[in-house]
VEXFITOR-327962 format. One record per atom (N, C-alpha, C, O): residue in three letters; x, z, y. Coordinates in steps of 0.1 Angstrom, whole numbers, plus 5000, padded with zeros to 4 digits. Atoms other than C-alpha are relative to their C-alpha. Layout:
# residues N
alaXZY
...
END
This chain:
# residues 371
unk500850004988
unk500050005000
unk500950005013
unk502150005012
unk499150014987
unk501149995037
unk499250085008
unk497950075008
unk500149884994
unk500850255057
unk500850035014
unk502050055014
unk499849994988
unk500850295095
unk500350125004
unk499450205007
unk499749864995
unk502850595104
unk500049975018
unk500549895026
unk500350024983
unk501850655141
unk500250145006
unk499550235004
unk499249915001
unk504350875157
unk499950025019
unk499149945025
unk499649984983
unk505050975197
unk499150135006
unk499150255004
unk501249994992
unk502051005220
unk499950095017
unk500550175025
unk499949974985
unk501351085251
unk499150165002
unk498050165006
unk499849905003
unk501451465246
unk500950115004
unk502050075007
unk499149954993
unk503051755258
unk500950084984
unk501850174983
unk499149975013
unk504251785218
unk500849874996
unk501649884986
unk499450125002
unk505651405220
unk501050064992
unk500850054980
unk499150005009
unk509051545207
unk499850064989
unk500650034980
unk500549935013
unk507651735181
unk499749934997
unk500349964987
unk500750075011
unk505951455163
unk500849915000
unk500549834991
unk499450085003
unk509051245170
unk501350114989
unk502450064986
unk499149945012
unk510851535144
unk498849964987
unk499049884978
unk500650015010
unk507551575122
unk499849864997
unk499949844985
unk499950195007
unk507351155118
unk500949984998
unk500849874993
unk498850065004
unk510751115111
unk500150104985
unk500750064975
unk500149905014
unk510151445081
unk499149914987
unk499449904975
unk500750075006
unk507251225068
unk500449894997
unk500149844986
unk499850105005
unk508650925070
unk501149974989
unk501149874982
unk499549965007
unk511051035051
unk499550074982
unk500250094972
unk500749925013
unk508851205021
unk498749944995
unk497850004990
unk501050144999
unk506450855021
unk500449974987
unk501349894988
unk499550075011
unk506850774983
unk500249805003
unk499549715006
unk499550124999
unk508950464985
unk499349864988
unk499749754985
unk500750135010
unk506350264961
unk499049925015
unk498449825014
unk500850074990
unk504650194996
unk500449955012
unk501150025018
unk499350014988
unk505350005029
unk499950095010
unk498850145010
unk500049974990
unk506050175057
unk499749935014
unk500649865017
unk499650074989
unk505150055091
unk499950105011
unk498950175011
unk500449934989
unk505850235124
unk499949955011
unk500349855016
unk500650084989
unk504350215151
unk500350145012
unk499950245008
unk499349934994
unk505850435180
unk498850015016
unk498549925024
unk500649954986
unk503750605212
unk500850015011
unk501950035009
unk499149964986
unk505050645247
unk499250135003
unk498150164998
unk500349904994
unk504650945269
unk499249965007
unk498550055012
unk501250034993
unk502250735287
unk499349904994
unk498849805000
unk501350055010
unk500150625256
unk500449865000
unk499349815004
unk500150105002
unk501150295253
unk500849934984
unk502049954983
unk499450035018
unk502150145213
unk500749895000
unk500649795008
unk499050105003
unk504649955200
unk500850034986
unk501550124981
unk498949985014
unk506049865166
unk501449975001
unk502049905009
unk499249954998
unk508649965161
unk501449874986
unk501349814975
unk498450075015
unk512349795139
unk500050074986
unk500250184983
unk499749935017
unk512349835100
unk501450055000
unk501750124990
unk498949934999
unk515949935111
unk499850175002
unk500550274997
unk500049844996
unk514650265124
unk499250104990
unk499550224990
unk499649945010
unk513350365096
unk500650014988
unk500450094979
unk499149965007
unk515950315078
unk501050115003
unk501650184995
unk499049904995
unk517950515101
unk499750144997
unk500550214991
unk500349845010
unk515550855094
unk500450034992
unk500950144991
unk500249975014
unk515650785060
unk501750054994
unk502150114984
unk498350015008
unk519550755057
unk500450175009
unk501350245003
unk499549864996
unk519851125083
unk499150095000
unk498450085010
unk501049915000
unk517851395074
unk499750105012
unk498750175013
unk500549954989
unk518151535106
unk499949945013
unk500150005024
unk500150064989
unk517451255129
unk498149975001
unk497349944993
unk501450044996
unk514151205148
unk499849874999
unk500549794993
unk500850135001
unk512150915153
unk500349985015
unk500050085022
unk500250054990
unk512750715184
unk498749895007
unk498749795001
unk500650084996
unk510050535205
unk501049885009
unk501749925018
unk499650094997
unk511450175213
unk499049955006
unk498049995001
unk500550044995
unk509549965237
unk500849865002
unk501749845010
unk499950144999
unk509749575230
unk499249885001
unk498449854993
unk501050104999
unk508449295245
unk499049894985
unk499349854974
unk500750055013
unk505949125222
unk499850134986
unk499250094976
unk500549935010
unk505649415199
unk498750135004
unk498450224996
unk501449915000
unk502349595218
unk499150004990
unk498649894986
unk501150015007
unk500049665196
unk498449995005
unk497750045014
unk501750034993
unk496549535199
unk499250044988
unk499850044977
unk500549945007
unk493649695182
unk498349914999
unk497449905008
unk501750074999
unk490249485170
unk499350064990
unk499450054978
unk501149965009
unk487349695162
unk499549934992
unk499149814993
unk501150085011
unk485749665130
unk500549884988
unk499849854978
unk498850045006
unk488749465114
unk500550014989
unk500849924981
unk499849875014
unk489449715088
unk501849985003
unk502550015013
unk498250005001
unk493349625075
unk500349925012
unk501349935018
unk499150124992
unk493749345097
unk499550035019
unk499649955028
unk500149914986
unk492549595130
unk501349985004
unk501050005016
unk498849944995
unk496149605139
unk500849885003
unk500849794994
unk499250114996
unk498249365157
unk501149995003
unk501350115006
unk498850004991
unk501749285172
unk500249885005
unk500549804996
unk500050125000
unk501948965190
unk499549934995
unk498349944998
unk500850055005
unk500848715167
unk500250034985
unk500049954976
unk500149965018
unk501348925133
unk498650095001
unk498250165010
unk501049895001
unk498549105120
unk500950064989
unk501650004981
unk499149915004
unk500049405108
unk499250014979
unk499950024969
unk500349995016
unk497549415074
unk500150144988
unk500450154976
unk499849835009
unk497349845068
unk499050054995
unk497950065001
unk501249935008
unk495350005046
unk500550155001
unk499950204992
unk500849894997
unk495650335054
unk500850045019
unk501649965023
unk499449944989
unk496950495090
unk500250144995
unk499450194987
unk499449895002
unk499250845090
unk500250065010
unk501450105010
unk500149944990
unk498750995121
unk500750135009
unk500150215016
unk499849895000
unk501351245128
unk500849995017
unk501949955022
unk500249974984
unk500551335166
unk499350114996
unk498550134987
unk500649844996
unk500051695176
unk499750025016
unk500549975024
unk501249944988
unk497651815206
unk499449895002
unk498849824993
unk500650074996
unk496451595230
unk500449854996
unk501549804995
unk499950115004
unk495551255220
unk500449974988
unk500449864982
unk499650075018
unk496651295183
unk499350104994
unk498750034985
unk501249875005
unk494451625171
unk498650045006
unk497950145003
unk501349954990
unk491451625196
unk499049934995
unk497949994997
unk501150095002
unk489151355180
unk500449845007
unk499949745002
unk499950104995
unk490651075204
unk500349864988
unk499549774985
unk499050095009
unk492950865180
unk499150024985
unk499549954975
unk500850015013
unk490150965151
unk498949915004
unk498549854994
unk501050074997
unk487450785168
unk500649885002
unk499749804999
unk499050155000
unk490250445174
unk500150004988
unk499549894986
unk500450085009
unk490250445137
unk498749994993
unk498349884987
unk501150065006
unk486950505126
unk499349875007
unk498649805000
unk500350154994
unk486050205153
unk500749894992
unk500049804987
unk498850085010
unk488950015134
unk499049954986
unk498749844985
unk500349995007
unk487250105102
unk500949984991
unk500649894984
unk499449945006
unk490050205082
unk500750144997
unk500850235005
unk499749865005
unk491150485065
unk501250075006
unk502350015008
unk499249944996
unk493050775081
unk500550154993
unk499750214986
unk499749925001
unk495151055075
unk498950125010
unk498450115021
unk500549904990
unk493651415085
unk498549975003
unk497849865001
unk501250014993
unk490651525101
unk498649915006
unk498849795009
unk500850134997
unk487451345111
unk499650025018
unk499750135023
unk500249974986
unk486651315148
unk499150105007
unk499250125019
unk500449924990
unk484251565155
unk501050164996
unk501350245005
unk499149875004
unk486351865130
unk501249995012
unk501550095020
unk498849974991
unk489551745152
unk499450045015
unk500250095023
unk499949974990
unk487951795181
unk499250125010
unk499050155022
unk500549835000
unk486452145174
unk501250054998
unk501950115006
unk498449954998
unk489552225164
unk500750045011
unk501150155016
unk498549964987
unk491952175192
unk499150075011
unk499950125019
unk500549934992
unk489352335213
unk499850125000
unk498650154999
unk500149875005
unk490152705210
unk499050105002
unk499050204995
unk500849924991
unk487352875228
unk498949934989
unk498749994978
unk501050085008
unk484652595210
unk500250104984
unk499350164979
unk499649995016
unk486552695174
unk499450174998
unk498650194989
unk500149875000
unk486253085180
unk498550015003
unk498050084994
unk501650005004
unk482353055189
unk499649944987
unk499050024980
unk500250005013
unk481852865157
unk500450124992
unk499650194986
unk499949885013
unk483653125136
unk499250105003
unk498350154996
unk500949874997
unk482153395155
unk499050084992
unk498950184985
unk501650025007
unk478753305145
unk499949984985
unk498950004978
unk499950015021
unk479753245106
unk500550174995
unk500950224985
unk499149825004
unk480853645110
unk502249944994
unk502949964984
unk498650055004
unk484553515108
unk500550055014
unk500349995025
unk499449944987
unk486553795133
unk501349885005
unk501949794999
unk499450094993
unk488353625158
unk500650085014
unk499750145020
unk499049954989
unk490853765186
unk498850015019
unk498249915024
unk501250014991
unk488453865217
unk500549925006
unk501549855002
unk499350064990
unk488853695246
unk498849995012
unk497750035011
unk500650014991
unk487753595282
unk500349805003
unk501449755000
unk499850134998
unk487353215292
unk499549965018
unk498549955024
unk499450084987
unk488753075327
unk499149845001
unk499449774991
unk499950154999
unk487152705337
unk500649995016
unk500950085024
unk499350054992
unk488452515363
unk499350055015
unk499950095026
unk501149984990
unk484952555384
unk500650165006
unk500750195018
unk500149825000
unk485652945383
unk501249995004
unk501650094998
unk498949994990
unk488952915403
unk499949935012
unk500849935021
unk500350004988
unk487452775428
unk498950035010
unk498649995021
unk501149904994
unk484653005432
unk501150155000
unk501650184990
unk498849925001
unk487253285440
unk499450154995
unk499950244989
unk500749835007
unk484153605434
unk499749954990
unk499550064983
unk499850035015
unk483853445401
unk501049974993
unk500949954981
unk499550015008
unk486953395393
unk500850115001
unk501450124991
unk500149855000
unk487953765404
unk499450084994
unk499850184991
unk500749915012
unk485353895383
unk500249944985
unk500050034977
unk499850065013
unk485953685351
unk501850115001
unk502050204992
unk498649945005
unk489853835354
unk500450135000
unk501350184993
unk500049885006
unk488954175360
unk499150044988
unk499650114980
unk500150005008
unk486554155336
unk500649984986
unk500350054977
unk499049965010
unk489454055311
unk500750165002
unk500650254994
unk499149914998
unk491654295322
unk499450134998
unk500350214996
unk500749875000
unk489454605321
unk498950054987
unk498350154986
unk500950015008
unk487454475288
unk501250004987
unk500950044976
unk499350035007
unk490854405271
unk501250095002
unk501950124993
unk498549964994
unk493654555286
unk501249934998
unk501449834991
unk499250104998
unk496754465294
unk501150084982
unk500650184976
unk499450164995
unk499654325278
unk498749894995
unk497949924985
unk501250115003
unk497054005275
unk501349904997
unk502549914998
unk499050185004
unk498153635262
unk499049945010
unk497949985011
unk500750104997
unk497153345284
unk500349884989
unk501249884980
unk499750075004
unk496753035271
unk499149885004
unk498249945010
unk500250135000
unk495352635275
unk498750004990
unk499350024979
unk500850045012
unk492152585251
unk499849894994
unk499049884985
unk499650085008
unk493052295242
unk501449935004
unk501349835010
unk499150055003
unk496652225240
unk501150104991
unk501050224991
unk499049965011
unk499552305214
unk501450035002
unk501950005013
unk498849985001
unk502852425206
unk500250105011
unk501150105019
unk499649904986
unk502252715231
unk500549925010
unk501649945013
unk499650064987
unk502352485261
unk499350055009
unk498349985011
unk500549954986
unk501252705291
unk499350124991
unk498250154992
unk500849865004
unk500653005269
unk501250095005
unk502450075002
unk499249884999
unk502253315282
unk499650144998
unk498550155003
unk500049854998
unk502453735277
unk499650035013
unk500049945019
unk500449954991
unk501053895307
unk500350164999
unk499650224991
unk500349895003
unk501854235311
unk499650085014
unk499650215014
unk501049884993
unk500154355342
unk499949895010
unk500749805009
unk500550044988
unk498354185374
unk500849905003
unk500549814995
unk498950104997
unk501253945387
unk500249924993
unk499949814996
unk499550105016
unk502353775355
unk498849984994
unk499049884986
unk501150095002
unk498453715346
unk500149885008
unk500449765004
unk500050124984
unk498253505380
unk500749904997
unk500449784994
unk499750135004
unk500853335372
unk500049934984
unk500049814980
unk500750095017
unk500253285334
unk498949885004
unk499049775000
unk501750084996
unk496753125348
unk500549905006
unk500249795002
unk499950134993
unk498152905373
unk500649934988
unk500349814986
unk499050125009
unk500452755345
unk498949964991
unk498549844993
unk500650005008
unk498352755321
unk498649875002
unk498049814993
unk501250084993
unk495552525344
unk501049865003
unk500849765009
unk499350144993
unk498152285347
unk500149914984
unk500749804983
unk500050075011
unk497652195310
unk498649964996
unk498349874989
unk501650015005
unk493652245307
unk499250045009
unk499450155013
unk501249954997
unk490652275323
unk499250124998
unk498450185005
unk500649855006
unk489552565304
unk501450044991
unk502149984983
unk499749945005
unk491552845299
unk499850134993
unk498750184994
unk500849875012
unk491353175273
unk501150125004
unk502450115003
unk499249914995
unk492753495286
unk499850144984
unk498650194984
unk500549985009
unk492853705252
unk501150164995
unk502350194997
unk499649825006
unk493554085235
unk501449944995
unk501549844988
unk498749985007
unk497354145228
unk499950094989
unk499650214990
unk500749925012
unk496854245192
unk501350014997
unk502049914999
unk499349965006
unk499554425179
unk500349974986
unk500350064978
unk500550075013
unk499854195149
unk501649944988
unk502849934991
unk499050065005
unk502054055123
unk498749844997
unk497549844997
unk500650144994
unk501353635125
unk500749964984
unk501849984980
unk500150025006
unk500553505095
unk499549835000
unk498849785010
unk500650155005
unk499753115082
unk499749964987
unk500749994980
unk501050095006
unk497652915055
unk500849864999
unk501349835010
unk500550195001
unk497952525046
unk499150024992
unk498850114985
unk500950065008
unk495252355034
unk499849904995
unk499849825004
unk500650154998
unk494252045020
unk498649974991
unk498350054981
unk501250045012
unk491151875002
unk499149945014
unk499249975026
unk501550004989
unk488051745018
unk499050054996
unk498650044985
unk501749955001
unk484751925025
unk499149915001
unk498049944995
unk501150125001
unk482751605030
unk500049924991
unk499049854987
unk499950135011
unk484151375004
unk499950104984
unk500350214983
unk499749885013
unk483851534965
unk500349874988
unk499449804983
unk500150105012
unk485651284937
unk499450064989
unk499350184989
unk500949935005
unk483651334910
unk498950074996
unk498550104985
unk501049935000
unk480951484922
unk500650135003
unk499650195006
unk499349914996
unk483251794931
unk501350025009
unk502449975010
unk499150024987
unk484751924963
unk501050074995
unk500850174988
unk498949965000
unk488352004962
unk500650065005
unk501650054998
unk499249904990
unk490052244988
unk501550074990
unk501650084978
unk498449895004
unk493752454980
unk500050045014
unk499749995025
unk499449944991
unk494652705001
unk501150054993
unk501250124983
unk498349925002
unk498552765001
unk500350155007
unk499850185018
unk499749884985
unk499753105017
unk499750094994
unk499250104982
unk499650014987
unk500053285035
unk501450055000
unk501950144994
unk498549954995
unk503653275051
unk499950085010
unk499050095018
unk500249954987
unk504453475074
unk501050005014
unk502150025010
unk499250084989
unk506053385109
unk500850155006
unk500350245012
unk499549884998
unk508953645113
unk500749995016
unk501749925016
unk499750034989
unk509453655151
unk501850065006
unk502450165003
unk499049944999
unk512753645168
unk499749995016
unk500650015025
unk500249984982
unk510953615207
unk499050075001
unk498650164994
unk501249874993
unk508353785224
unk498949934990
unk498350024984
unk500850005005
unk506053575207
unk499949844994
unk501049794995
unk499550105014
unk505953275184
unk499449865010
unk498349815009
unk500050114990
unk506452985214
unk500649874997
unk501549894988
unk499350125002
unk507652625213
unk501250034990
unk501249994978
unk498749985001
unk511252745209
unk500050074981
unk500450024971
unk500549985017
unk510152965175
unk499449914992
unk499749914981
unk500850095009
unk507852705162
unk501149904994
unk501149894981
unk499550115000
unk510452405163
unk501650015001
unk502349915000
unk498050034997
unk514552535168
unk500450134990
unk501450144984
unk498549905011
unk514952875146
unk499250054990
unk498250124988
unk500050055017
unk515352795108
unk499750134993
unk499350124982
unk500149975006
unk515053115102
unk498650095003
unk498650184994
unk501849964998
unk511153245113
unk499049994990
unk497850034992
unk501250015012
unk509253185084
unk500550054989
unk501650014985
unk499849955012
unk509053405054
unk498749924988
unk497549894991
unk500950035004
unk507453265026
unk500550014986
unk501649964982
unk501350004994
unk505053375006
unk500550125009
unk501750155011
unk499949884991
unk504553695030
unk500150114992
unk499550144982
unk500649865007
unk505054015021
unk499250135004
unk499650225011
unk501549965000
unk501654165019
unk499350014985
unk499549944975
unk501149955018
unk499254314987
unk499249895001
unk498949825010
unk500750085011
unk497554124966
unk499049975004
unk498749855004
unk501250014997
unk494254204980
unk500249965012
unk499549865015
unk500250094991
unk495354115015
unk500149815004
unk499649735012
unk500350125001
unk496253795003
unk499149904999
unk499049805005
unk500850045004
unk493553714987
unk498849995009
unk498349885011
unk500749954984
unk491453835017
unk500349855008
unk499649755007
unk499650104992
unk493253575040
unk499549834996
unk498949755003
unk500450125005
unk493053295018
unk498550004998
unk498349895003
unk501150004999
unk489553335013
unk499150005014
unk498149945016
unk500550044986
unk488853355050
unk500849825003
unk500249725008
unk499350134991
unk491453045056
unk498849824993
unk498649714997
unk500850085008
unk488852865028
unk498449975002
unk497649894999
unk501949964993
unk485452965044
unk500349945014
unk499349885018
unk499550054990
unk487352835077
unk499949834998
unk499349765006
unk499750095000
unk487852555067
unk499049904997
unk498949785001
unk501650075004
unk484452445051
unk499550025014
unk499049915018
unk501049984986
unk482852545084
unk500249925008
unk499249875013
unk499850094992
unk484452345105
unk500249844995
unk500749755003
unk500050115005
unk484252045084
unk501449924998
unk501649805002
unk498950075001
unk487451975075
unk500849914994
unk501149974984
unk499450055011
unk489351745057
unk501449965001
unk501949965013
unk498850044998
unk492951625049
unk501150114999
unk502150124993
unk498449884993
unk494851915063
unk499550075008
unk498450065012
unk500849864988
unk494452215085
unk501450144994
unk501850184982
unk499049885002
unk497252505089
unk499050095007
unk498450055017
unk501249894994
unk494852815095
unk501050115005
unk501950124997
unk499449924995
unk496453095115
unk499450115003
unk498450125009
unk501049864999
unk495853475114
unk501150115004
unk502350085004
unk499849894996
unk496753785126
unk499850134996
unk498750185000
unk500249865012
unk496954115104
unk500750125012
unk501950115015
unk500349914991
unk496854385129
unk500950154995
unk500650204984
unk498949955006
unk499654625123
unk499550174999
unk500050254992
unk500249904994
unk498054925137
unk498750024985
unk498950094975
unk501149975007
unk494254885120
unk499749944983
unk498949974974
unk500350055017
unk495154665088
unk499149885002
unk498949784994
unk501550134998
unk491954425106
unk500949864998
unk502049845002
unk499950224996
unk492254005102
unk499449955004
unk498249945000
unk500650084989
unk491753815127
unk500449854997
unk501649824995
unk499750134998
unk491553425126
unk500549965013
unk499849975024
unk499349974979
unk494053355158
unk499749794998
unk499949765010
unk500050134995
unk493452905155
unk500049894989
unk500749914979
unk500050115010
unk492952615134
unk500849855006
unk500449785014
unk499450154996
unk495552315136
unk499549904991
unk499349944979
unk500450105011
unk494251995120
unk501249894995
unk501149814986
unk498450115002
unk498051805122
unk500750115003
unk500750135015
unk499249895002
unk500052095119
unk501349914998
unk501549794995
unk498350074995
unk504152045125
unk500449944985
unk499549974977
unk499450015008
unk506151885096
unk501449954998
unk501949864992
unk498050024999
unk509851935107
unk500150064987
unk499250094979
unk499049945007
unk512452085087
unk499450144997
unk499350214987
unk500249845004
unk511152425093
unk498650035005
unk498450125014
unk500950024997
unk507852385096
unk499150054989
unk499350004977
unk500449955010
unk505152625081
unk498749954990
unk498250034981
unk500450075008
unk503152385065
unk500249954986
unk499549974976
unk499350065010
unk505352175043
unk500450084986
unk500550054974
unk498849905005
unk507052485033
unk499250074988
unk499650104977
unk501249905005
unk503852675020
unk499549874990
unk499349904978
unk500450085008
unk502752385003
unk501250004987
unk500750044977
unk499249975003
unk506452374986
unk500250144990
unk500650164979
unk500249845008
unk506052714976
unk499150054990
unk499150164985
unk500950015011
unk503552654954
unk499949884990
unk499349884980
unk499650115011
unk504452344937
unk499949885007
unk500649805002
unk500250104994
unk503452074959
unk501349975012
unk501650005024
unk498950094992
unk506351864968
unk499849915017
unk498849855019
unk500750064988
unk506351725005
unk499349864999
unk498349835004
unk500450095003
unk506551384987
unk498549964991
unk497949854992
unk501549995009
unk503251434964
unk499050055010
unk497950005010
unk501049944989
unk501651634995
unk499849845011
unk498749825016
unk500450124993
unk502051275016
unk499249924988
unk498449834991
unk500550125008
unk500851104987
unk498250044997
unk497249984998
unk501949925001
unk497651374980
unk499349915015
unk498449835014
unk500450054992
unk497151295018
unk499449885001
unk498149875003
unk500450125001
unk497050935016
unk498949934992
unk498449834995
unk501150065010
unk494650924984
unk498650075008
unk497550015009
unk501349944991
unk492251175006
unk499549935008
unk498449905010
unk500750104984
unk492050965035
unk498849854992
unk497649824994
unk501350105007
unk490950665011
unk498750054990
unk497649984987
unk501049935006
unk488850884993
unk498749995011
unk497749925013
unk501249954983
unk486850995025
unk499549855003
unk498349845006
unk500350094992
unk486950635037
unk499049924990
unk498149844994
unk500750115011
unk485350475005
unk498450104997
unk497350054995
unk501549975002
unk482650715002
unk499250035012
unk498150075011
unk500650054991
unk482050685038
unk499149845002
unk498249805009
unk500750144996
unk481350325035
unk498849974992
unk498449854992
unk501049995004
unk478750365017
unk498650035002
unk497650014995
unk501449944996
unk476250535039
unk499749895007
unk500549805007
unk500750114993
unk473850345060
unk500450015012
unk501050125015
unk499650074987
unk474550205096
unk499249955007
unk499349935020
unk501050104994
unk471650025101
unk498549994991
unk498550004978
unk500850015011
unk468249995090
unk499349864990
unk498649884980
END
């Protein structure tokens, strides 16, 4: 098969998915083509040299470069299926796409709604799960409501900063409902980009301003005294071969912190942050996974999903702290690793991937469209 790895994006995790696409492209069982197809930071595609992935494949620790060459934009015609995809005058001819973009524009629903218009089969999530997902505040009202604890919080919009008695009473309201140290953070964007610790009045303020410069709506939320735990998942909830739905929950690792708090710099530069599995009892395992599995059904997920929690050091409580639906897959990334740890090779876990997506897509094409 041939297989559109689609890597960059116009993202404030762009380098991050040019480590995780160069990990994948690399763990792509070699019975299939590869083709990549490379993002800019201002969203615009381009295929990319079969030289370049050869270069990944030959240094295990080289990224993926975005190249930008005349005549290789890609053009996109709805409805197409394999032969949606263009460069010039080749039609590219993919049967499945591999989507490994994190936050904005690769996990929101955007780039899931460009292939199901396409009508070909994708890696990961379907467009409305991705784009409950990346919306942190959205995700935490769903669990809420399914009784699935979830980290309090107060939610900032854009409107409410510039009504200044509403947006003075929303932050004393955190601050006096929650207390301090607080986390800010972005509700919809990744890799801790504009999340910061707050530990009193000043360092909110400016947590908030930064934090508005990534999102429209932000989440001002309880400093839980926690040990930070993670899940993988894969299977789909909507598709069942067989007649039977499939889910795994891997995990939980657990993310052993060497900063204040588990930021860009911990997620993506030090090798040694992740313990795995965790060390934790039997029954809290069990516990977690079972929430990361009830999580996962709820929000309709399929493909993949790294579920994230919070075991409370003080009360023993778990809290579900986020659902990624493209979760990292560098080198040290707790995905891969957790799958790994249980038997599933990264190479077999792209390959599970890849049969999901056509799974999902084949028993999607089946429903009706029209009457």
């Amino acid at each position: 098969m041939t297989i559109a790895l689609i890597y960059g994006g116009k993202s404030g995790e762009h380098e991050v998915s040019l480590m995780s696409g160069a990990a994948v492209a690399r763990h792509i069982d070699k019975k299939h083509t590869i083709i990549l197809i490379g993002i800019t930071k201002d969203g615009r595609w381009f295929l990319q040299d079969d030289a370049e992935l050869g270069r990944v494949r030959a240094d295990a620790k080289a990224a993926l470069k975005v190249t930008e060459k005349e005549g290789a934009e890609i053009r996109i015609a709805p409805g197409m299926k394999n032969a949606a995809f263009s460069a010039g005058n080749r039609i590219l001819d993919i049967d499945v796409a591999f989507p490994v973009l994190h936050g904005t524009n690769g996990e929101d629903g955007t780039i899931q709604g460009l292939f199901e218009t396409a009508d070909i089969p994708y890696v990961g999530c379907s467009v409305a799960s991705s784009a409950l997902t990346m919306d942190k505040e959205k995700t935490k009202v769903v669990l809420q409501t399914a009784g699935i604890r979830i980290v309090p919080y107060v939610t900032l919009r854009r409107a409410d900063v510039l009504d200044s008695r509403a947006y003075d009473a929303l932050v004393e309201k955190a601050v006096s409902t929650l207390g301090f140290p607080l986390f800010v953070k972005p509700s919809a964007a990744g890799s801790s980009n504009g999340a910061a610790k707050a530990e009193n009045a000043k360092a909110l303020s400016v947590a908030l301003a930064d934090a508005f410069l990534w999102d429209d709506k932000v989440l001002i939320e309880k400093a839980i005294n926690a040990r930070e735990l993670e899940c993988a998942v894969t299977g789909n909830t909507t598709a069942a071969e067989g007649g039977r739905e499939s889910v795994t929950v891997y995990g939980p690792g657990e993310i052993v912190l060497t900063h204040e708090f588990y930021d860009y710099n911990a997620k993506y530069k030090d090798s040694d942050g992740v313990r795995i599995p965790a060390d934790i009892s039997e029954n809290v395992r069990e516990k977690i996974r079972s929430i990361a599995l009830n999580a996962y059904k709820i929000v309709d997920a399929s493909g993949l999903s790294r579920i994230d929690f919070f075991l409370d050091k003080d009360s023993g409580e778990i809290y579900l702290n986020e659902i990624n639906s493209m979760p990292g897959f560098t080198a040290i990334s707790m995905f891969p690793k957790a799958c790994e740890s249980e038997g599933l090779s990264f190479t077999c876990l792209t390959e599970l991937l890849i049969e999901e997506a056509i799974l999902r897509r084949k028993e999607r094409s089946v429903l009706k469209t029209s009457r």
